[in-house]
C-alpha positions in Angstrom: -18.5 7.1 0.5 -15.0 8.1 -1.1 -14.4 7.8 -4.7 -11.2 8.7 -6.4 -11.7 11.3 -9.3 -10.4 11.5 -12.6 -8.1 14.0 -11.8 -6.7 12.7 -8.8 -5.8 9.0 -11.0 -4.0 11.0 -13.7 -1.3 12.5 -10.9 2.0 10.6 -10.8 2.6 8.8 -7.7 5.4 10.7 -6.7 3.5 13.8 -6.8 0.7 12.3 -4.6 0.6 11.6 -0.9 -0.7 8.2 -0.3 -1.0 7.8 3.0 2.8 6.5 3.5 3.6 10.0 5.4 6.1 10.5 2.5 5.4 13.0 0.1 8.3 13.2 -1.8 10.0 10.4 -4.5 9.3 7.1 -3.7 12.1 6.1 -6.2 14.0 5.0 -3.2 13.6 1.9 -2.0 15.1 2.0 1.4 12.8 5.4 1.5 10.0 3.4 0.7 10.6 0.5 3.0 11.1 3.2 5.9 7.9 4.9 5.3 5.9 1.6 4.5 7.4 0.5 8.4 5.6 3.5 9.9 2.2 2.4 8.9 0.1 1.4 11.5 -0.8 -2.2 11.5 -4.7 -3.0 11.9 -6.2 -4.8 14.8 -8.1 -7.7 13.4 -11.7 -5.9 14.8 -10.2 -3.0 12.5 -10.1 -5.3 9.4 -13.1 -7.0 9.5 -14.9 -3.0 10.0 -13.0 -1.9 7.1 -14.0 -5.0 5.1 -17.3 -4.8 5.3 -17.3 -1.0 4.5 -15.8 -1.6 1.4 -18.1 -4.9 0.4 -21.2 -3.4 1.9 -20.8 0.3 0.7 -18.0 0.0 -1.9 -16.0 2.7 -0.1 -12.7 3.2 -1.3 -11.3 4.8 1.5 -11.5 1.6 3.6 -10.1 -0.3 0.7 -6.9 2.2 1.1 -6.9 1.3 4.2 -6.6 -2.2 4.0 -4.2 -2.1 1.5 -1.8 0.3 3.0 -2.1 -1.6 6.3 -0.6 -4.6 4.6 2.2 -3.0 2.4 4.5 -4.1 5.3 3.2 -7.9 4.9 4.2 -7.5 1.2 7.9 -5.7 1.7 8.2 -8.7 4.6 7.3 -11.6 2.0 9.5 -10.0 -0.7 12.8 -10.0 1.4 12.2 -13.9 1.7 12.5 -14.2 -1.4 15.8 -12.3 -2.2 18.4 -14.4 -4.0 16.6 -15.7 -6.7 17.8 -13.3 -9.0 15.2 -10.6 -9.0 15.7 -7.1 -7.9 14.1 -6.3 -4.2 12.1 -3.6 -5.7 10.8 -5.8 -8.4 9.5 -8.6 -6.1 7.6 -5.8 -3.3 6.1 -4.2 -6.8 4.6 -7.8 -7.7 3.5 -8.0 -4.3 2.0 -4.6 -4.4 -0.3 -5.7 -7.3 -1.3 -8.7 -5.9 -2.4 -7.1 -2.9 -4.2 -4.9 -4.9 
């Protein structure tokens, strides 16, 4: 089982690699949308493995999983709902802690 340490929560985001295969600033958003598009998407066998790792054995690694896997959901819902007069990095940030 994988638990994240102390240490590990207290370094900035930019400064961490999450998994993204981007390492540097994430400050960007078309950076971020890019690296967030080259995640792998998980088969639906994949899920439901990773899902009850994390229920069964509280492992935090398959909960990264899932929730990088469906960053891209997140930035896709976001752009749909452009034009209401909140900024595009605003509405994938709510997203992202919902997903969470």
């Amino acid at each position: 089982m994988t638990t994240l340490s102390a240490q590990s929560a207290l370094v900035p985001t930019a400064n961490r690699n999450l998994g993204l295969g981007f390492t540097g600033n994430l400050g960007n958003i078309d950076a971020y949308i890019s690296a967030v598009n080259r995640l792998p998407m998980l088969t639906h066998d994949q899920e439901i493995s990773l899902a009850k790792r994390l229920q069964e054995n509280n492992d935090l690694a398959a909960a990264q999983e899932l929730v990088l896997s469906h960053l891209r959901l997140v930035v896709s819902i976001a752009r749909g709902y452009l034009g209401y007069g909140l900024p595009h990095a605003d509405l994938i940030q709510e997203g992202n802690i919902g997903l969470m």
